[in-house]
Chimera marker file (.cmm) of the C-alpha trace (Angstrom):
<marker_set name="trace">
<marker id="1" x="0.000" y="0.000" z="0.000" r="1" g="1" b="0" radius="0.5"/>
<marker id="2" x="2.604" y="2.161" z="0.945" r="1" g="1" b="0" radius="0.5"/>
<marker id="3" x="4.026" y="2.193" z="-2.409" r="1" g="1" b="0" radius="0.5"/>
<marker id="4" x="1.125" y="2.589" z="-4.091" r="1" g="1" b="0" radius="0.5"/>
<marker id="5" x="0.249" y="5.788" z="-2.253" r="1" g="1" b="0" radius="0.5"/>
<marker id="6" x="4.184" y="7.276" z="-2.705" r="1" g="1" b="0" radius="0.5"/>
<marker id="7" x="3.648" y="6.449" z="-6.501" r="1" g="1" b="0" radius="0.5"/>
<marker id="8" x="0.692" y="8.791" z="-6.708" r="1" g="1" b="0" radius="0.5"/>
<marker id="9" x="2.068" y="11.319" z="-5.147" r="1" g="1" b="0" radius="0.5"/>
<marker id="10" x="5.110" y="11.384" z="-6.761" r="1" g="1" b="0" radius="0.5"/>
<marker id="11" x="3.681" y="10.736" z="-10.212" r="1" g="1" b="0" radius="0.5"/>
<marker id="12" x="1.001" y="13.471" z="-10.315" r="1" g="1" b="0" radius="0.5"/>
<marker id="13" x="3.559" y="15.627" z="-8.189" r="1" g="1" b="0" radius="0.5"/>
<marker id="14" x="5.916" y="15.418" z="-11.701" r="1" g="1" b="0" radius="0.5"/>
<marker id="15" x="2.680" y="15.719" z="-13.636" r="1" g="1" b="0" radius="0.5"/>
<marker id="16" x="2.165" y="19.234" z="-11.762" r="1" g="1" b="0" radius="0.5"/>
<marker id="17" x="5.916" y="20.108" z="-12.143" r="1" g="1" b="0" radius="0.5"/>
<marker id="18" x="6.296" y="19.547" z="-15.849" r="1" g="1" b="0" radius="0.5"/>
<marker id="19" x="2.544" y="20.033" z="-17.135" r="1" g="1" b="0" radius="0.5"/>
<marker id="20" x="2.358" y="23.417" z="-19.380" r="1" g="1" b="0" radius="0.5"/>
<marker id="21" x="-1.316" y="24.114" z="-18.761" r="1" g="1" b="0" radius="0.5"/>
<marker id="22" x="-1.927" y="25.504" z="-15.280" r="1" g="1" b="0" radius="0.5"/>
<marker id="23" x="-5.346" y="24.056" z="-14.410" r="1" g="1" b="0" radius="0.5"/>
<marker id="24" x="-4.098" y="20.581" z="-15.428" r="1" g="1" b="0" radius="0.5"/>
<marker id="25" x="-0.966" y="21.264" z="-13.063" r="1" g="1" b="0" radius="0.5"/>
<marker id="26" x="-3.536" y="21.910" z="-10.689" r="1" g="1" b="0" radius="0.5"/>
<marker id="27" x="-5.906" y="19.276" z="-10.855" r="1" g="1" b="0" radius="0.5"/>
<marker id="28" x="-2.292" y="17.152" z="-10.749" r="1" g="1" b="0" radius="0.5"/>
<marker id="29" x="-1.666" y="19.067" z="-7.342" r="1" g="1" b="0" radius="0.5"/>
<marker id="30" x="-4.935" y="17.709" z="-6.289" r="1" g="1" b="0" radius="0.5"/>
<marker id="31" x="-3.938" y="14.014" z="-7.110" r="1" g="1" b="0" radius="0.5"/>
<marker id="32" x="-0.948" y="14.811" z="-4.634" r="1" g="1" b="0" radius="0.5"/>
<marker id="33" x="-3.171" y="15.724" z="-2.186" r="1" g="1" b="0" radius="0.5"/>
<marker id="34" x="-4.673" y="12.465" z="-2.763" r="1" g="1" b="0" radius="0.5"/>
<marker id="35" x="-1.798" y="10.585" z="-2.668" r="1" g="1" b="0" radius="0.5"/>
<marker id="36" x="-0.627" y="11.789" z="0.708" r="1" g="1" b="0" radius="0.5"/>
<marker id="37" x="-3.652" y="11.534" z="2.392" r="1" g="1" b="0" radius="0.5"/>
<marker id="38" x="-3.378" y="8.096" z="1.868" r="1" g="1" b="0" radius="0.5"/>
<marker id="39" x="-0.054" y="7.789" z="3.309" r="1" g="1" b="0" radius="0.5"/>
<marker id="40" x="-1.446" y="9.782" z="6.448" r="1" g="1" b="0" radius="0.5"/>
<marker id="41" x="-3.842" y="6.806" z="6.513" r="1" g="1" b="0" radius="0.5"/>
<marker id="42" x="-0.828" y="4.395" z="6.423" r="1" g="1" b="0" radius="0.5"/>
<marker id="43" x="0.620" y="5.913" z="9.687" r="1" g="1" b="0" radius="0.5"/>
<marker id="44" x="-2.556" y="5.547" z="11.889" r="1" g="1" b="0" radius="0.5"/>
<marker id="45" x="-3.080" y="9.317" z="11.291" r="1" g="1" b="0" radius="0.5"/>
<marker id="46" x="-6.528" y="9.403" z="9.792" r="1" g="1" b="0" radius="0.5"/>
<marker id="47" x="-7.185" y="12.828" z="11.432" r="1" g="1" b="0" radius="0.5"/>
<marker id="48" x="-4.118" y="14.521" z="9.305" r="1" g="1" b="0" radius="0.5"/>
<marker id="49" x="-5.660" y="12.838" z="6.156" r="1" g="1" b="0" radius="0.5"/>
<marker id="50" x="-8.803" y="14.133" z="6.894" r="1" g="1" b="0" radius="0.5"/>
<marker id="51" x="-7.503" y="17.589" z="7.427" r="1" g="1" b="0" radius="0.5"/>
<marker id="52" x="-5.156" y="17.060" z="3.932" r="1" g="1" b="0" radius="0.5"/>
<marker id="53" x="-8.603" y="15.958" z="1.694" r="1" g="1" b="0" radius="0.5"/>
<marker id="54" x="-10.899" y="18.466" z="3.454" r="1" g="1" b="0" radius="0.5"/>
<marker id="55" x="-8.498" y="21.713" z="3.827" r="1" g="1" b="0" radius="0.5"/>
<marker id="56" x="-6.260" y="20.837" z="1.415" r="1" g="1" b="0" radius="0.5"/>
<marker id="57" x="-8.032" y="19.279" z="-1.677" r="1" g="1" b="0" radius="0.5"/>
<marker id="58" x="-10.724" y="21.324" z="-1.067" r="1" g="1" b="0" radius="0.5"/>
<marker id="59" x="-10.676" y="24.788" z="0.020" r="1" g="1" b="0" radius="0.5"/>
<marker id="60" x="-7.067" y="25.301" z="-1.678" r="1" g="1" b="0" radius="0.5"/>
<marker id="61" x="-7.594" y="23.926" z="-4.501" r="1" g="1" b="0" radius="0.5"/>
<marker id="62" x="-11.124" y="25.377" z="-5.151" r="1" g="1" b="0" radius="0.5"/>
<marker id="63" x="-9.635" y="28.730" z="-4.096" r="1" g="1" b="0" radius="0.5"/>
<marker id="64" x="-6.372" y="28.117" z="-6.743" r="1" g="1" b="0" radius="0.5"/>
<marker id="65" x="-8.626" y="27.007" z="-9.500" r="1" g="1" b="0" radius="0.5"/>
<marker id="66" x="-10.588" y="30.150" z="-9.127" r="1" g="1" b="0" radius="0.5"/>
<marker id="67" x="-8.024" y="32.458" z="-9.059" r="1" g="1" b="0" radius="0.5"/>
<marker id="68" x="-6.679" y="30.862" z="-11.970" r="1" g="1" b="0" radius="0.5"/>
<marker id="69" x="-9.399" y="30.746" z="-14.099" r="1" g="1" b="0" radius="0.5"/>
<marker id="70" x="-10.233" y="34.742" z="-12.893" r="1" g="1" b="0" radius="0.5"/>
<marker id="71" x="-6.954" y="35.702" z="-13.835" r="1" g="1" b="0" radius="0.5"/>
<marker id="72" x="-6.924" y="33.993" z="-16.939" r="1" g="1" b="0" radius="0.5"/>
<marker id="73" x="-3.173" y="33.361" z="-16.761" r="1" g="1" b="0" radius="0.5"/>
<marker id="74" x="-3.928" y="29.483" z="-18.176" r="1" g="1" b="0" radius="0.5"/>
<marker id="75" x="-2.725" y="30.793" z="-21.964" r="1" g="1" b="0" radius="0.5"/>
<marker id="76" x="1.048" y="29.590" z="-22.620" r="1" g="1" b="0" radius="0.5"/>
<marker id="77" x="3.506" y="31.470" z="-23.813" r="1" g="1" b="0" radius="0.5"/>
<marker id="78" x="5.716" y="31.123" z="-26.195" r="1" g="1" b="0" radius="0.5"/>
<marker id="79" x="8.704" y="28.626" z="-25.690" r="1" g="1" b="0" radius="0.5"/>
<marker id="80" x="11.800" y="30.246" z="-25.479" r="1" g="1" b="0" radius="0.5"/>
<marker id="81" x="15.406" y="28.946" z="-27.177" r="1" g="1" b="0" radius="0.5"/>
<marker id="82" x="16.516" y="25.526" z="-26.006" r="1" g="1" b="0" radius="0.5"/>
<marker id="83" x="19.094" y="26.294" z="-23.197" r="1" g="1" b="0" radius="0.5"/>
<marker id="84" x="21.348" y="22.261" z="-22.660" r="1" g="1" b="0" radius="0.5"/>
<marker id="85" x="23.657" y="23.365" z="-20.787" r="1" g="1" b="0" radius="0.5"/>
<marker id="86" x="21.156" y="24.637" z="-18.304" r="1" g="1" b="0" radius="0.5"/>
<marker id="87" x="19.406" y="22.015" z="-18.268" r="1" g="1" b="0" radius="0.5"/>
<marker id="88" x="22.041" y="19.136" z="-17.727" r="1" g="1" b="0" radius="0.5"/>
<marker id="89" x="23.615" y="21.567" z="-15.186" r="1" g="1" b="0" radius="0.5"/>
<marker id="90" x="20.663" y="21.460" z="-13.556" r="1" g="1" b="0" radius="0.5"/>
<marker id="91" x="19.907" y="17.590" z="-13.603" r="1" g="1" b="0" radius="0.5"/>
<marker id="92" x="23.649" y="17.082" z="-12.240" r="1" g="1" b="0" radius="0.5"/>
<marker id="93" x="22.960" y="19.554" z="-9.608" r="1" g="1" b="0" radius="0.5"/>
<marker id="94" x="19.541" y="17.956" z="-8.410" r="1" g="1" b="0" radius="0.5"/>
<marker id="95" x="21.276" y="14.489" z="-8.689" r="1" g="1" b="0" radius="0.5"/>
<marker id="96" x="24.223" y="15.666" z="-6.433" r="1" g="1" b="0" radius="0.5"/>
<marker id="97" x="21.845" y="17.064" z="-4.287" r="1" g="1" b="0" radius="0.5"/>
<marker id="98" x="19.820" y="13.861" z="-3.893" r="1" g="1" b="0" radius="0.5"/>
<marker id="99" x="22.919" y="11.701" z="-3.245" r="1" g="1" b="0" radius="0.5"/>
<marker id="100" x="23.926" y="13.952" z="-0.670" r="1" g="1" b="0" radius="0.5"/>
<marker id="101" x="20.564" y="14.189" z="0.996" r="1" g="1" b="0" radius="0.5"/>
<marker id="102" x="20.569" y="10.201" z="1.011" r="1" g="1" b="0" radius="0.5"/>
<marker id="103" x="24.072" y="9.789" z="2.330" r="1" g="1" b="0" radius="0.5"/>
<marker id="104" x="23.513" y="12.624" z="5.309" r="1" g="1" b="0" radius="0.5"/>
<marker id="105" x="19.949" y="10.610" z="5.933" r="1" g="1" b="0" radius="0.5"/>
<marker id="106" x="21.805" y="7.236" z="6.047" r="1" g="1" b="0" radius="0.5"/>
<marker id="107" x="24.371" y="8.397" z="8.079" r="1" g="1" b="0" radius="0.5"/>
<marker id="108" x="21.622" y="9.847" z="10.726" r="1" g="1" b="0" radius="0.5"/>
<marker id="109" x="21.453" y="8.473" z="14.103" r="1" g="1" b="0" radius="0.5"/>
<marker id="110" x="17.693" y="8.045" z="14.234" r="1" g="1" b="0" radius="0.5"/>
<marker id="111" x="17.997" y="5.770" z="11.467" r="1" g="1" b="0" radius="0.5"/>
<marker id="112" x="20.461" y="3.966" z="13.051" r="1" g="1" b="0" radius="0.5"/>
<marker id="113" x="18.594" y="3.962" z="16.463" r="1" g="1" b="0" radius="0.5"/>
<marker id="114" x="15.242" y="2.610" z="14.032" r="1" g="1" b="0" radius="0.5"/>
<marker id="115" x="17.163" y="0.098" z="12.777" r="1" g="1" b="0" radius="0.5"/>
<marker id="116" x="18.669" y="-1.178" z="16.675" r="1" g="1" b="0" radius="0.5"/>
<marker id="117" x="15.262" y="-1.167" z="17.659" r="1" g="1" b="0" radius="0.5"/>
<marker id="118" x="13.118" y="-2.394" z="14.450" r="1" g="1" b="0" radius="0.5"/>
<marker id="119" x="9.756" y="-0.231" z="13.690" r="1" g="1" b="0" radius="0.5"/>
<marker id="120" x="7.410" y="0.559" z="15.829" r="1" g="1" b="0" radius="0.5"/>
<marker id="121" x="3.609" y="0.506" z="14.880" r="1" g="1" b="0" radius="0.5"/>
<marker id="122" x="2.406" y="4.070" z="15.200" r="1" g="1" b="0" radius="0.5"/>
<marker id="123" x="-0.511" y="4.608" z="17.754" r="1" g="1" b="0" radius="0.5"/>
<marker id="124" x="-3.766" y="5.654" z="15.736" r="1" g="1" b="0" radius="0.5"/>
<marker id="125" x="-4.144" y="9.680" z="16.074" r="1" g="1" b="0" radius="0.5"/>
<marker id="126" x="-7.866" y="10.734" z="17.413" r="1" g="1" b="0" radius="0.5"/>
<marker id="127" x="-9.717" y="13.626" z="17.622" r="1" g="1" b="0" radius="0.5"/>
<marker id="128" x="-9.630" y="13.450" z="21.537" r="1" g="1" b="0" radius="0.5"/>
<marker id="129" x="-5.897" y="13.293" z="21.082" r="1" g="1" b="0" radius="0.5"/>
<marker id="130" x="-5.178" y="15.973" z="18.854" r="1" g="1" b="0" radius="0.5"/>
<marker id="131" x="-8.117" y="18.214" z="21.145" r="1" g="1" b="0" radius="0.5"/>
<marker id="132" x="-6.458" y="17.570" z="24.493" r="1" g="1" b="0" radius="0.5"/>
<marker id="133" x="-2.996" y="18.249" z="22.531" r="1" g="1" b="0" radius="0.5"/>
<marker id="134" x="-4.604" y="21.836" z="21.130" r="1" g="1" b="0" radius="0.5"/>
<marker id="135" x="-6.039" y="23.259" z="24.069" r="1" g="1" b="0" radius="0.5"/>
<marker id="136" x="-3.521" y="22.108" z="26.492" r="1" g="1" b="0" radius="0.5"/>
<marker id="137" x="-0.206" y="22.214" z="25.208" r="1" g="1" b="0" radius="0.5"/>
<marker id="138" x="-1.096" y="24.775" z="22.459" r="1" g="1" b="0" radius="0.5"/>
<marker id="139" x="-3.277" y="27.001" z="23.186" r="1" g="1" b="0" radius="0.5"/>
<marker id="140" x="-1.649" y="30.470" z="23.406" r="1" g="1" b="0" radius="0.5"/>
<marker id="141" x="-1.017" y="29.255" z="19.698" r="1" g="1" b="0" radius="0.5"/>
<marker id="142" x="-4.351" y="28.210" z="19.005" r="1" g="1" b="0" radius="0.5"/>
<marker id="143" x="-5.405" y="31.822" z="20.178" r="1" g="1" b="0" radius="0.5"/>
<marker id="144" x="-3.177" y="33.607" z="18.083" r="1" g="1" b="0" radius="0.5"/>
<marker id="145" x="-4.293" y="32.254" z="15.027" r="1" g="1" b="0" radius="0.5"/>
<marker id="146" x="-7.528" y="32.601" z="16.038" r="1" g="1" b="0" radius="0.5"/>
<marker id="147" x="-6.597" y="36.585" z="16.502" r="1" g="1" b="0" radius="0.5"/>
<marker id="148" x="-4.747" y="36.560" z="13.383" r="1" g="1" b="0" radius="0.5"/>
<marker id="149" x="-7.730" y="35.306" z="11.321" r="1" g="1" b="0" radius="0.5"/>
<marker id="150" x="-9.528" y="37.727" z="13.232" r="1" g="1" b="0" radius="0.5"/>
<marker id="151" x="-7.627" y="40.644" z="12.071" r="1" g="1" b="0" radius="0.5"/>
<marker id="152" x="-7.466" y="39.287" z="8.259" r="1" g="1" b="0" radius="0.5"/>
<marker id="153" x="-11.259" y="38.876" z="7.664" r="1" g="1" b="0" radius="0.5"/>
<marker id="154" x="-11.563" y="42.469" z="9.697" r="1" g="1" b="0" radius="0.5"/>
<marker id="155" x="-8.834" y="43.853" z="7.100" r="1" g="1" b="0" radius="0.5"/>
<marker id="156" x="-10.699" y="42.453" z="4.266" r="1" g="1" b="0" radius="0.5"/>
<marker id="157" x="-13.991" y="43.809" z="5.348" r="1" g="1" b="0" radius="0.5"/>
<marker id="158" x="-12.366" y="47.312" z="5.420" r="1" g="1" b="0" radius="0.5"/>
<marker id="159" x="-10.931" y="47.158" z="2.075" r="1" g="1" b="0" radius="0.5"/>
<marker id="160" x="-13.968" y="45.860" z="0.453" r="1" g="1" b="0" radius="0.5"/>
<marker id="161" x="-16.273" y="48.725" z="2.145" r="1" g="1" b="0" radius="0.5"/>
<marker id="162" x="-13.273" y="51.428" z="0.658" r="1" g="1" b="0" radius="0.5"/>
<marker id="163" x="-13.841" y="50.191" z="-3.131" r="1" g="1" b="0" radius="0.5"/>
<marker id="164" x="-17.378" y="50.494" z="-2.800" r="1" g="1" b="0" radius="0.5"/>
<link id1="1" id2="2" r="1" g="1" b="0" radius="0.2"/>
<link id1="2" id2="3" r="1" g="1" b="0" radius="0.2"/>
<link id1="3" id2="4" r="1" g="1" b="0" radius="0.2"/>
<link id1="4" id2="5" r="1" g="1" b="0" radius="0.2"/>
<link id1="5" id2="6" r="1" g="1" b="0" radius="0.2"/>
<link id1="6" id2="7" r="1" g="1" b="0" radius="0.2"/>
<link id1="7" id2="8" r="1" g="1" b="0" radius="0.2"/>
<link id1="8" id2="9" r="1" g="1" b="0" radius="0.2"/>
<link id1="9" id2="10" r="1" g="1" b="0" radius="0.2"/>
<link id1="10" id2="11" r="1" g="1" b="0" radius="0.2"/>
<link id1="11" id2="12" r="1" g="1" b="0" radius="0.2"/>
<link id1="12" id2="13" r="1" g="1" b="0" radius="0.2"/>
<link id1="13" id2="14" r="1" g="1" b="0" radius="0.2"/>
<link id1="14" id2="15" r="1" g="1" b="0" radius="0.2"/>
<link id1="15" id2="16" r="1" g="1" b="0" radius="0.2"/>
<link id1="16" id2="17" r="1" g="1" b="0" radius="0.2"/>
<link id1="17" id2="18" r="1" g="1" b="0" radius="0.2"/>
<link id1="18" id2="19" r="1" g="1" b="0" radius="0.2"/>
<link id1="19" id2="20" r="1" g="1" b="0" radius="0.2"/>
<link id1="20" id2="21" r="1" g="1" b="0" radius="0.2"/>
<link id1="21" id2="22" r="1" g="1" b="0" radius="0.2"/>
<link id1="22" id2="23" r="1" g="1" b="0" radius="0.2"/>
<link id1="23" id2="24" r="1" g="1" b="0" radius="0.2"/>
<link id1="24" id2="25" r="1" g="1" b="0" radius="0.2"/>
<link id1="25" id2="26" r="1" g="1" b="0" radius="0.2"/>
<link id1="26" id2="27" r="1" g="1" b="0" radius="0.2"/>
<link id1="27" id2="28" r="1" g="1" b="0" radius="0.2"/>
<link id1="28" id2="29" r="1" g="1" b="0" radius="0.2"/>
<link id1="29" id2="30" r="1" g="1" b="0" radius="0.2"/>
<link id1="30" id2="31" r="1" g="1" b="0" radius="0.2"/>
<link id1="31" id2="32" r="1" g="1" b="0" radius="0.2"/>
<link id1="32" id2="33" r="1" g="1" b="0" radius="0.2"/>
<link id1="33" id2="34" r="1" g="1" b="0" radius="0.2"/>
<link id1="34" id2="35" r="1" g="1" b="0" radius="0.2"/>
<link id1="35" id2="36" r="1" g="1" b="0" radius="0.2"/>
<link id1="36" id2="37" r="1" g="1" b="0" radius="0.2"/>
<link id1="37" id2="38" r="1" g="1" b="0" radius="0.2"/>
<link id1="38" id2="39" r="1" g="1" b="0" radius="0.2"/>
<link id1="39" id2="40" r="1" g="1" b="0" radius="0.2"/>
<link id1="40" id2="41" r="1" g="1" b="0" radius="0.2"/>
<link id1="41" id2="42" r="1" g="1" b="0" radius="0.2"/>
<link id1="42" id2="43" r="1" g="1" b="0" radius="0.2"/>
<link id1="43" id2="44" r="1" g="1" b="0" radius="0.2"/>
<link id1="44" id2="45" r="1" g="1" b="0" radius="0.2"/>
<link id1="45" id2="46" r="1" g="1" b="0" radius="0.2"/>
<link id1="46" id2="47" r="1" g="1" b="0" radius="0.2"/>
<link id1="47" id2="48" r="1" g="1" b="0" radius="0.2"/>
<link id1="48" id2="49" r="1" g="1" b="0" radius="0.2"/>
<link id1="49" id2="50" r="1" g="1" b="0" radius="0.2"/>
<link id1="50" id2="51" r="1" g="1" b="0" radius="0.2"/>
<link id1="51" id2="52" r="1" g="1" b="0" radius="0.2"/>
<link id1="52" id2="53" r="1" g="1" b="0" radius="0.2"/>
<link id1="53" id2="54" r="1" g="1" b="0" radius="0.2"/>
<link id1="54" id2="55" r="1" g="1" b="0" radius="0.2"/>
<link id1="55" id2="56" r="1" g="1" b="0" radius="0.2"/>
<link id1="56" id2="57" r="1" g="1" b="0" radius="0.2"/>
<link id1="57" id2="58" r="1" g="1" b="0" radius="0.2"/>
<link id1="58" id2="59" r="1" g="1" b="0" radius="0.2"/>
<link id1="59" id2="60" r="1" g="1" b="0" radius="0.2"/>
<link id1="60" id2="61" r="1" g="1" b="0" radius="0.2"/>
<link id1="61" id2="62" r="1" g="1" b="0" radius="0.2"/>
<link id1="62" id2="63" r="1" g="1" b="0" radius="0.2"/>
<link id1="63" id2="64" r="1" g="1" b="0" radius="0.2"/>
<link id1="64" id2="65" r="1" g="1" b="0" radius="0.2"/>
<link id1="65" id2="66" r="1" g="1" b="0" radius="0.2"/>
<link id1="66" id2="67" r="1" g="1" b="0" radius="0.2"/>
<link id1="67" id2="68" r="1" g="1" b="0" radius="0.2"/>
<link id1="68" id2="69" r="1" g="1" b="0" radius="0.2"/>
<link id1="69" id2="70" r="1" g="1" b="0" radius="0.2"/>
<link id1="70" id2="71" r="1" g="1" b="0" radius="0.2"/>
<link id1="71" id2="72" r="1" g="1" b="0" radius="0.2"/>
<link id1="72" id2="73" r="1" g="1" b="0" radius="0.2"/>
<link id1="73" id2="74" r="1" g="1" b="0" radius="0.2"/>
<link id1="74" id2="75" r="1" g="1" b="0" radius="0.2"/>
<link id1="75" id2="76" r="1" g="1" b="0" radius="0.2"/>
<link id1="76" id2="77" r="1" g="1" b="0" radius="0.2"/>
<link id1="77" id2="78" r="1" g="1" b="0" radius="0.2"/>
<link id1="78" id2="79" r="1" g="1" b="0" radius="0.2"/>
<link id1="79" id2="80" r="1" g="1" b="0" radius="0.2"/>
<link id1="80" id2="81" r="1" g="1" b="0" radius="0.2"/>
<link id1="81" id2="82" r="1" g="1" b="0" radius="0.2"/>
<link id1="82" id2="83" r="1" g="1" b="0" radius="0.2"/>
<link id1="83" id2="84" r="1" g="1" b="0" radius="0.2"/>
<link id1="84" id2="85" r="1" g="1" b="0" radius="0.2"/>
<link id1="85" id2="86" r="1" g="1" b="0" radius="0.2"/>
<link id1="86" id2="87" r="1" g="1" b="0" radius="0.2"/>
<link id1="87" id2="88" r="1" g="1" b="0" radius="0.2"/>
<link id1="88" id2="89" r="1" g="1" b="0" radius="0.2"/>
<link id1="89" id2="90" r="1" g="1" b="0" radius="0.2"/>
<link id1="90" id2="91" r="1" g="1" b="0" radius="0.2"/>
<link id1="91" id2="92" r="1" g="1" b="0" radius="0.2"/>
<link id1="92" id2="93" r="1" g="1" b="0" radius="0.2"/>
<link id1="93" id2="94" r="1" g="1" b="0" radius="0.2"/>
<link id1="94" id2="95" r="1" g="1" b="0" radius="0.2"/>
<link id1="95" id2="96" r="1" g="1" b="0" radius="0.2"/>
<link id1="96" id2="97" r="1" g="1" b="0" radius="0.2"/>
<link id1="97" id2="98" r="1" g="1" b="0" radius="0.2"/>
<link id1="98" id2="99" r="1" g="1" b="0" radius="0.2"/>
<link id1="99" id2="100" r="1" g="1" b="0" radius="0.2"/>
<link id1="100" id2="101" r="1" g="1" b="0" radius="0.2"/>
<link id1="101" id2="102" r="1" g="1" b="0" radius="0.2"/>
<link id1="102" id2="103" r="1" g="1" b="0" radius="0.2"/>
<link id1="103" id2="104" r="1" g="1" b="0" radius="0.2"/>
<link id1="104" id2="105" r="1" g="1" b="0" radius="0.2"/>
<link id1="105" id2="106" r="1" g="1" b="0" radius="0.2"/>
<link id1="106" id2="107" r="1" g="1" b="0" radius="0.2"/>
<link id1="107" id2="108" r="1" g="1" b="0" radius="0.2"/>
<link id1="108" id2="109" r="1" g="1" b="0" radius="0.2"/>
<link id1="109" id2="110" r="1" g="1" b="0" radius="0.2"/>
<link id1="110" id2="111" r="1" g="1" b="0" radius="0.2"/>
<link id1="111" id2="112" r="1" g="1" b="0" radius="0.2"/>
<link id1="112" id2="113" r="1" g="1" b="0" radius="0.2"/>
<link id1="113" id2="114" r="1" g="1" b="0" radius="0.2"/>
<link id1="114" id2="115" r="1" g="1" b="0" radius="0.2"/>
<link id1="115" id2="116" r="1" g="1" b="0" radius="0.2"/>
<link id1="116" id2="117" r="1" g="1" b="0" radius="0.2"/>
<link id1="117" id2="118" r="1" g="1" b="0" radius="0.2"/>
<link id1="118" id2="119" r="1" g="1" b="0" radius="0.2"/>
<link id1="119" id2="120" r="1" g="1" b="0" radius="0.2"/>
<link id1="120" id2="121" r="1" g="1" b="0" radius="0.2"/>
<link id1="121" id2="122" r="1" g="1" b="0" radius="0.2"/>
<link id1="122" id2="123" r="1" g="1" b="0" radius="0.2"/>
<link id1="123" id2="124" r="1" g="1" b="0" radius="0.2"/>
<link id1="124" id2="125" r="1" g="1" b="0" radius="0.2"/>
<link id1="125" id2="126" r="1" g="1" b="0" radius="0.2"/>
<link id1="126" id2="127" r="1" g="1" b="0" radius="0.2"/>
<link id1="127" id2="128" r="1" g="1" b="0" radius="0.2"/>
<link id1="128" id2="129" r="1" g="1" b="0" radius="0.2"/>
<link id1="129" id2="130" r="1" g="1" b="0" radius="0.2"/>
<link id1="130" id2="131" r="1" g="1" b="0" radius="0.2"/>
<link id1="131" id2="132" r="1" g="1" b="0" radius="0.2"/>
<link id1="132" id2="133" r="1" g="1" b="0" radius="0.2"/>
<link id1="133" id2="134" r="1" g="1" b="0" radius="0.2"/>
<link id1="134" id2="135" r="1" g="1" b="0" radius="0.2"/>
<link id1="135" id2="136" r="1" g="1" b="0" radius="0.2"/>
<link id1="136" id2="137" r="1" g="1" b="0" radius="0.2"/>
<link id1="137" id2="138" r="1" g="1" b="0" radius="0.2"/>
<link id1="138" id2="139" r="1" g="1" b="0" radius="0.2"/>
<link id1="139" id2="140" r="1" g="1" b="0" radius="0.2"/>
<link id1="140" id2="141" r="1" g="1" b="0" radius="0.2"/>
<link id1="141" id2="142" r="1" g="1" b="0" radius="0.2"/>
<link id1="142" id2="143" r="1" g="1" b="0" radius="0.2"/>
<link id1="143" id2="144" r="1" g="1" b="0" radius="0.2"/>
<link id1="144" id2="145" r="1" g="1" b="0" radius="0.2"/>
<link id1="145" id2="146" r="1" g="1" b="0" radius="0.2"/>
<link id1="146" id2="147" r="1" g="1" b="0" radius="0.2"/>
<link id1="147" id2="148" r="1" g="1" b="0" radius="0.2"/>
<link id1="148" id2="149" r="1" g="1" b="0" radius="0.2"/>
<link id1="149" id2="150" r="1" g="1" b="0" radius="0.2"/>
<link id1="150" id2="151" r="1" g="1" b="0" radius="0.2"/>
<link id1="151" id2="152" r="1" g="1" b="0" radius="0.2"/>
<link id1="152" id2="153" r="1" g="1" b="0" radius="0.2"/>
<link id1="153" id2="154" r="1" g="1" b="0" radius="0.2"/>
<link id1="154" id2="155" r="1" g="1" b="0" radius="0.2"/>
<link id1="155" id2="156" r="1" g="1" b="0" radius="0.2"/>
<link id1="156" id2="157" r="1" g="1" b="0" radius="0.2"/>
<link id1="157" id2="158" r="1" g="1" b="0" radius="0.2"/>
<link id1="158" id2="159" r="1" g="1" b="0" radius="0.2"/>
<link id1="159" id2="160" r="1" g="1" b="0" radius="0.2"/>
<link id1="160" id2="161" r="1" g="1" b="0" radius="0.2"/>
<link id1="161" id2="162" r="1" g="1" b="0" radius="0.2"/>
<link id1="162" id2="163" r="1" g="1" b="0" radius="0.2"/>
<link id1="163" id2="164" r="1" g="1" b="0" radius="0.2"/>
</marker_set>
């Protein structure tokens, strides 16, 4: 399962990165979405992968695809001149990045403690869990964000009234 998930979201996360039409690229994005909700799901986290279909998918997406298709930005331009050397440079420089990532990962002592003590199975997340962890761990933060969102829709208001 696991690899069936990470192939989704790495195939329609390429999709999005080297699709030319920007609502296809974002439909793609979607798919991502998809594709790691499903993996939240793999690590007893089904309140995450709720969160990532309802927040993410969802409101995002909806709200991309609309600003999209009201800016009308989805016409292509014109390709420019073919650039190689750019473009190898750049495929050496991602793959030297990658190998160094991998070799600084390997050579990481939580994957060496993981491996001393094998893999534990992850305890399923709940909404008590992730309540109890909100209000009584986080909850200056939790408060601030509230503010914050507070002060946005109150900015937004204003602005609105002013153009009238």
């Amino acid at each position: 399962m696991f690899l069936t998930f990470a192939l989704i979201t790495l195939c329609a996360a390429l999709g999005m990165l080297l699709q030319k039409n920007v609502i296809v690229a974002g439909l793609c994005l979607v798919a991502t979405f998809f594709g790691l909700a499903g993996l939240f799901l793999l690590l007893a986290n089904p309140v995450a992968a709720a969160f990532q279909l309802i927040v993410y998918s969802g409101a995002i997406m909806v709200l991309v695809l609309f600003v999209i298709m009201m800016l009308n930005s989805h016409e292509e331009e014109p390709a420019q001149a073919s650039r190689p050397v750019q473009r190898w440079l750049g495929v050496a420089l991602a793959a030297l990045l990658a190998l160094g990532s991998i070799k600084l990962v390997s050579a990481s002592a939580g994957v060496a403690a993981l491996a001393k003590s094998g893999a534990a199975v992850p305890t399923a997340m709940t909404l008590q869990k992730v309540g109890t962890t909100l209000f009584a761990e986080h909850v200056l933060g939790f408060e601030v964000a509230g503010l914050l969102l507070l002060v946005a829709m109150i900015g937004a208001v204003a602005l609105t009234k002013r153009n009238l």
